[in-house]
C-alpha positions in Angstrom: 71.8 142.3 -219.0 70.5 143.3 -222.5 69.4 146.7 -220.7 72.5 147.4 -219.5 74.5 146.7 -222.8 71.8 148.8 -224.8 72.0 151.9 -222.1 75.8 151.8 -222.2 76.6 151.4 -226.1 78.2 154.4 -226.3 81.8 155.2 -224.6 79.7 158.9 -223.8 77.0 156.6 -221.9 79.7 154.2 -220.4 81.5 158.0 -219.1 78.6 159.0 -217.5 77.8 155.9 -215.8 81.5 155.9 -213.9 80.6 159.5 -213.5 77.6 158.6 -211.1 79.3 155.8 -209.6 82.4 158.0 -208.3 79.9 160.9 -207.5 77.7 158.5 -205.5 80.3 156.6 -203.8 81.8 160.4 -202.8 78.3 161.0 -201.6 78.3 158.1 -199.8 82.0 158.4 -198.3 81.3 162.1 -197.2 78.0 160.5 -195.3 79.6 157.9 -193.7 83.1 159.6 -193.0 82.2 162.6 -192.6 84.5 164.1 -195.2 84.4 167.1 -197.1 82.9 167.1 -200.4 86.0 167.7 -202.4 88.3 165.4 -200.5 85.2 162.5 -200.7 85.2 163.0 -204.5 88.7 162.7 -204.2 88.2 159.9 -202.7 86.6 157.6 -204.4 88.4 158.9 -207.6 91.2 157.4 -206.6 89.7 154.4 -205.1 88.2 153.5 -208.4 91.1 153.3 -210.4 93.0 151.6 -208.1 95.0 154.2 -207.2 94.3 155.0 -204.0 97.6 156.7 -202.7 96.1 156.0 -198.9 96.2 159.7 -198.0 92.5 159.7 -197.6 91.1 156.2 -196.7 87.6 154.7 -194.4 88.1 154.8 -190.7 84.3 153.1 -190.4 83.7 149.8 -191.3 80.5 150.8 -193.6 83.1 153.1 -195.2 85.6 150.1 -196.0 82.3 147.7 -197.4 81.8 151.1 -199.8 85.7 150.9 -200.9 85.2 147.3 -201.6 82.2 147.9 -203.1 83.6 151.3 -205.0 86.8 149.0 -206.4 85.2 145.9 -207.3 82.4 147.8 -209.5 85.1 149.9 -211.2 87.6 146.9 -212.3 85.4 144.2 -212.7 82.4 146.1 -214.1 82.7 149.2 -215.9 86.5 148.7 -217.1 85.3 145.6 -218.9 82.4 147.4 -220.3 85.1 150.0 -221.8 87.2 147.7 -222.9 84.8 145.8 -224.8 83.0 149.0 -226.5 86.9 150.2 -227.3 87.3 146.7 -228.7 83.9 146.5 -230.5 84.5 149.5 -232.0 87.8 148.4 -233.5 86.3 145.2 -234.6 84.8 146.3 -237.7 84.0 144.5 -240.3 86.6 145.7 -243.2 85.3 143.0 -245.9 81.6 143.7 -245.3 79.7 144.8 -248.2 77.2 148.2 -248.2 74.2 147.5 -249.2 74.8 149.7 -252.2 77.8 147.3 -253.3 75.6 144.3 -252.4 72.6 145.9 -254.6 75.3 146.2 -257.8 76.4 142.9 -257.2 72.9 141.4 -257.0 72.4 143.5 -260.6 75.5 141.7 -262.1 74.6 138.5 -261.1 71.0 138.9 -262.7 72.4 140.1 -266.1 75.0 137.2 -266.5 72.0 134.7 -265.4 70.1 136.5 -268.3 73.0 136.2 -270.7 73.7 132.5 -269.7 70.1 132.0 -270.0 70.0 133.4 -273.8 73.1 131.5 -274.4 71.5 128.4 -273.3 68.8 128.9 -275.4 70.7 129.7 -278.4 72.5 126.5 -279.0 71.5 123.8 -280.7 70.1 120.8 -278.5 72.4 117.9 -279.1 70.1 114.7 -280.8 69.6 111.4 -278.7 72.7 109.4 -279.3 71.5 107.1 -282.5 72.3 103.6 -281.7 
């Protein structure tokens, strides 16, 4: 699974994926339906959205398993994976520091230690308590 997260980070990776999935499930329609090329990409266009206006569907039952197969993969696998890059993406951290501001912080934080540390050693030690 990690794979397929790292090899679809990118909403350009993710386009490309559903790209080859319609293309081959076109290939595969025209094979099985013996469509044309432009009416099998057509095809499973609308098939994968969910569209599918019925104006070009299976007659074969190998062609129906491939719209099953076509619709499930496109809701259930690569919408999610948009969604979640489209969410990720929008997700960012606002209060995270960059390493430059964390670098200045760090630099503040070591002068007042210095500065407490001087203090410190500036003041007189209070005596034992004389009893």
């Amino acid at each position: 699974m990690r794979n397929l997260k790292a090899a679809t980070d990118t909403l350009r990776e993710l386009a490309a994926a559903y790209l080859v999935l319609v293309l081959a499930a076109a290939a595969l329609f025209m094979y099985l339906e013996s469509a044309p090329f432009l009416d099998s990409v057509y095809w499973a266009g609308t098939t994968a959205t969910s569209t599918g206006y019925g104006d070009i569907s299976p007659k074969t039952g190998a062609g129906r398993v491939l719209a099953l197969a076509l619709m499930h993969l496109s809701i259930f696998g690569v919408a999610p994976m948009i969604v979640v890059r489209l969410i990720d993406r929008l997700n960012e951290n606002r209060d995270a520091f960059t390493h430059e501001e964390q670098e200045a912080i760090l630099a503040r934080l070591d002068r007042i230690e210095t500065l407490i540390a001087a203090q410190a050693a500036q003041q007189p030690r209070p005596e034992a308590s004389r009893e």
